[in-house]
Structures are given as C-alpha cells and as structure tokens.
C-alpha positions as CSV (number, residue, x, y, z in Angstrom):
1,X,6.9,-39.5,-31.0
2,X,9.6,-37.3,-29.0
3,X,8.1,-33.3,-29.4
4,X,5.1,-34.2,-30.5
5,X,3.7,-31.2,-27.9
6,X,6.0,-29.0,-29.0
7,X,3.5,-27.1,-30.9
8,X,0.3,-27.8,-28.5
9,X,-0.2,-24.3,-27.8
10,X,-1.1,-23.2,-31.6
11,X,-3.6,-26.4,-31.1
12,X,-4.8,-24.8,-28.0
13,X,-4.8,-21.2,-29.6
14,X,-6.8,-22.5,-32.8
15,X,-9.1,-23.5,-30.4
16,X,-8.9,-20.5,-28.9
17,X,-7.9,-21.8,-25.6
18,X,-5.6,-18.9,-24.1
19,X,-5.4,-20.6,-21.0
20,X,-4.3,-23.9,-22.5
21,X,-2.2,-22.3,-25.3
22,X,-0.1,-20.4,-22.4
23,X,0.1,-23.4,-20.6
24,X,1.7,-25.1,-23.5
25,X,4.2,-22.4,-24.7
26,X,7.7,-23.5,-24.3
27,X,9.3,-20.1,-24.8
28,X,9.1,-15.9,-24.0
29,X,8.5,-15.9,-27.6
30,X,5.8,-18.4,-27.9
31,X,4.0,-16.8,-24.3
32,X,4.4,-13.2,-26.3
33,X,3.0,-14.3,-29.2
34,X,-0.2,-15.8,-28.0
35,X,-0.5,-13.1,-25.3
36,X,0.0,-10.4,-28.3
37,X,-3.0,-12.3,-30.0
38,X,-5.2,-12.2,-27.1
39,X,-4.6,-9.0,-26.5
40,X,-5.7,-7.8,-29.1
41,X,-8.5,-9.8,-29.8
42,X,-10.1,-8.1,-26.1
43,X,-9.0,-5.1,-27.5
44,X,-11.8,-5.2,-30.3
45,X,-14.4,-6.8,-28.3
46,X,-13.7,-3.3,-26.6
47,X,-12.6,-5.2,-22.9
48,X,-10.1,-2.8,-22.7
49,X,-8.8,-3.8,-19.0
50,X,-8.5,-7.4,-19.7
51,X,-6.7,-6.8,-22.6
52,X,-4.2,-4.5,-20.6
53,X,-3.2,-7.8,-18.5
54,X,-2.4,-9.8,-22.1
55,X,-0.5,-6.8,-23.5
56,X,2.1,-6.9,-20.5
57,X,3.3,-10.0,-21.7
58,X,2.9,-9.3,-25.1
59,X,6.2,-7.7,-26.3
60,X,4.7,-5.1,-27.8
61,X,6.3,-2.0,-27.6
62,X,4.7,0.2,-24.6
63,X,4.2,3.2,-27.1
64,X,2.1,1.3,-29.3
65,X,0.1,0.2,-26.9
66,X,-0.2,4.1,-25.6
67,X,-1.0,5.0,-28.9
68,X,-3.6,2.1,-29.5
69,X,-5.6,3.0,-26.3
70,X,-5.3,7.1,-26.9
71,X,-6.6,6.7,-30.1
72,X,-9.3,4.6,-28.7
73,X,-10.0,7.3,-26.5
74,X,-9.6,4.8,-23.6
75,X,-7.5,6.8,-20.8
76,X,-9.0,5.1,-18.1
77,X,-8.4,1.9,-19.7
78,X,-4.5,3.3,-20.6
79,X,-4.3,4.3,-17.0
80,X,-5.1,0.5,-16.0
81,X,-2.3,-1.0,-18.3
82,X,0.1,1.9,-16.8
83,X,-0.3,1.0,-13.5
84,X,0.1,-2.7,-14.5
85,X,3.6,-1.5,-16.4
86,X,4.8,0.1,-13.4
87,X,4.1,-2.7,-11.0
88,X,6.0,-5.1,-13.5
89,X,9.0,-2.6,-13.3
90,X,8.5,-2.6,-9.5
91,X,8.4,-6.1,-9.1
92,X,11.5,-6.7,-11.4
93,X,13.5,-3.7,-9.7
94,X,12.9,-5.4,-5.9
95,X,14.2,-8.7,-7.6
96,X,17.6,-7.4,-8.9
97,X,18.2,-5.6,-5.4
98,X,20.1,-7.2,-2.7
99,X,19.1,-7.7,0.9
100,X,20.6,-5.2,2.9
101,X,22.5,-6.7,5.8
C-alpha cells in the first residue's frame, strides 16, 4: 500500500516511542505535536530540564510555557528553557545573515 507510514509516528507515539514517533513525523506539525506531548508528559514526572528541550519544538507559545514553569516554581528549570530559546533565536539569526565579504 502507497502511505501506509504516513501515520507511523502515532504508532510509535502509542507506544510511547518519542524517539521513533519523531523519526516518523512527516511535518513541523506532526514534530510539534508529538514534541508538545512529550513535553509535557516530563513536565509531570517533574524532569523539568528535559522537558524544556521538547517544549522548543513544541509550538507552544513561549509565555505559556513561562507561566507553566513560574507557577511550578521552577526558575531554575525556566532559566534552562530560556537559555535554550535564545540559542534557537541565535542560531536562526546567524543563518539569515550573509557572509560579509
């Protein structure tokens, strides 16, 4: 069948195989989606810093993340997934800049 691993990554993420499930994803959306789950799924098992390197990807908005580690009362945790927003922005700034001569 043609497609037929279109939707291996909500096999993977039944299974709760994030590492297969990202694999699989075939879109930014799909990625977000299963990044968004894992996320917050660390977030509750209270692995704060690991979950800060899912919620980058997530699409979820950077205040609600903020808010869901404030009122956690995880500021060292928040200052983890700041630093990992402002190397993203880093990273994607140096990209769109051209070589100077």
């Amino acid at each position: 069948l043609n497609g037929e691993d279109q939707d291996a990554w909500k096999y993977f993420l039944s299974q709760n195989n994030i590492k297969q499930a990202l694999k699989n994803c075939r879109t930014p959306k799909q990625q977000a989606f299963v990044s968004a789950i894992n996320a917050n799924k660390l977030f509750k098992l209270q692995k704060y810093d690991d979950a800060a390197k899912f919620f980058i990807s997530s699409g979820l908005s950077f205040e609600t993340v903020c808010i869901k580690y404030l009122e956690a009362g995880q500021v060292i945790s928040l200052i983890t997934y700041l630093n990992l927003v402002l190397d993203k922005l880093k990273a994607r700034s140096e990209a769109e800049v051209p070589p100077q001569p």
